[in-house]
N, C-alpha and C positions, 0 to 999 in steps of 0.2 A: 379495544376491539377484540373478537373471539377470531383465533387465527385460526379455529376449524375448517377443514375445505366441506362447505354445504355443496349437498344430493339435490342436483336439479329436481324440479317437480316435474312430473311427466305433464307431457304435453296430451290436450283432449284426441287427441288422435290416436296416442297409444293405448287409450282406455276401450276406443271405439271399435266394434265389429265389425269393420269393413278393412281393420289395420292388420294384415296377415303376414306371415313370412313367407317370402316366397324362396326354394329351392333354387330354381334356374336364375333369379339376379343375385341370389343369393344376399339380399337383404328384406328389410319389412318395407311394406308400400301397403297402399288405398287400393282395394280392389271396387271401392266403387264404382261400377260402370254409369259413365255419363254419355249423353251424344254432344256435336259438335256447340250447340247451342246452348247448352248447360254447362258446356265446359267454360265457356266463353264468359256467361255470365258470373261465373263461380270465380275466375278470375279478376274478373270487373267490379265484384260487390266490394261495397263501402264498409261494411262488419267483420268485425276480425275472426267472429267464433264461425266452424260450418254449420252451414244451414243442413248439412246430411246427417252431420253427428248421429251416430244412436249407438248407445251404451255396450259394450262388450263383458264390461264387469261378471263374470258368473253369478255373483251374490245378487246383483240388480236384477239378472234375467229368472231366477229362482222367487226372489219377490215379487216377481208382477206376475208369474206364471200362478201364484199362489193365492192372488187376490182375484184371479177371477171366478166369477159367480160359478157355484154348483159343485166347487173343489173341497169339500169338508170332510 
């Protein structure tokens, strides 16, 4: 067996642009704003991935800003 200690993979949250650091708790959190009903359900879903996800990666948001129509 390789006694290397393995780099967790980032979890889809830390990729995601809703994941910010925050100054006053002084850690990273979801800035998502949900209401009480979304919250509810978001904890109740059966699937493991978020349903809000969406990409933070720089490189992702440069590629898509690049594919839309009339950018040449």
């Amino acid at each position: 067996m390789d006694n290397q200690e393995k780099r967790p993979s980032p979890t889809p949250c830390e990729e995601c642009q809703y994941f910010e650091y925050d100054d006053l708790a002084d850690e990273e959190i979801c800035t998502l704003s949900l209401d009480e009903d979304e919250y509810v359900a978001f904890l109740n879903r059966k699937s493991r991935g978020c349903p809000y996800f969406r990409s933070g990666r720089e490189y992702d948001t440069v590629k898509k800003q690049n594919e839309l129509p009339g950018l040449e």
